[in-house]
C-alpha positions, 0 to 999 in steps of 0.5 A: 843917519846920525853918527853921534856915541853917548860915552857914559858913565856911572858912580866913581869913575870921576876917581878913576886913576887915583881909585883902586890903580892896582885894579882900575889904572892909572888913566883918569877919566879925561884921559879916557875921553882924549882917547874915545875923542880921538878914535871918534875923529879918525872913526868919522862918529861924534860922541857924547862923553859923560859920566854921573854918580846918579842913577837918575841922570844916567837915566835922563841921558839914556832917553835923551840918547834915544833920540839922537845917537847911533849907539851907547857905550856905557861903563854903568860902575857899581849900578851895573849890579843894582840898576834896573831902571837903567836896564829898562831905560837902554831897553827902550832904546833901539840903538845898538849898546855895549857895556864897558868894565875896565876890570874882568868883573868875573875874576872879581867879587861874586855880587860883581858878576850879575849885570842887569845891564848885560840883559839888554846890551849887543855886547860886553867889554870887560878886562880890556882896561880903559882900551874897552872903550875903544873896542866899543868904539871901532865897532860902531864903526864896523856896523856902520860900515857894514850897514853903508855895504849892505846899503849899496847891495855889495855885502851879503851880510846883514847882521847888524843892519836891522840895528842899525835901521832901526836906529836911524828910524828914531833919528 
């Protein structure tokens, strides 16, 4: 089974660390990526870092993802409000998707508190600053975890193992 994240990214993350500090931080995107490259080693999983300000290519890595990951993260920016071709994208995919926001989207602006994205992600992270991504991260983890415990017949629970199946089906 592949254990390969797509870390994505959408419009103006690329600015991150010297756009909006009082809201978004001081770390820049390639900090972000050390970090989610580090955590991935020590988790055993690879990732497909990335990020875009256009919707079409967001949309190309999402059906590329269908194919090869084990789940996304993705921290879609301003298309979180906007984007259903992204929605529809990750909804043909059958791998597990975690929605990232650096900053609490609902203590924000009223148009910020809809997310298409959220109709078909298997969570949200928001608020968390960029330790987001690693919460998304450490729990790929813990479903593969609980996927290789079911695999072997010692773990009774068996939330998250139809995902996880169904991703490896695609790989």
């Amino acid at each position: 089974m592949s254990r390969t994240v797509y870390v994505l990214n959408g419009p103006n993350l690329n600015l991150l660390g010297k756009r909006e500090p009082h809201i978004y931080g001081h770390e820049t995107l390639a900090d972000v990526e050390a970090q989610c490259r580090t955590l991935a080693a020590e988790l055993n999983l690879s990732i497909e870092f990335r990020q875009s300000n256009a919707e079409f290519q967001i949309i190309d890595w999402i059906h590329a993802a269908r194919e090869t990951a084990a789940a996304i993260v993705i921290n879609p920016g301003g298309f979180t409000h906007t984007s259903i071709a992204i929605m529809d994208a990750l909804n043909a995919c059958k791998c597990p998707v975690f929605e990232v926001h650096i900053s609490n989207v609902h203590r924000r602006e009223s148009f910020r508190h809809h997310s298409y994205v959220s109709l078909t992600a298997t969570g949200v992270m928001a608020g968390f600053g960029t330790h987001g991504y690693s919460l998304a991260l450490r729990h790929v983890a813990q479903l593969f975890a609980k996927e290789a415990a079911n695999a072997s017949g010692t773990n009774k629970d068996r939330q998250g193992s139809r995902v996880m199946k169904e991703a490896a089906e695609k790989t």
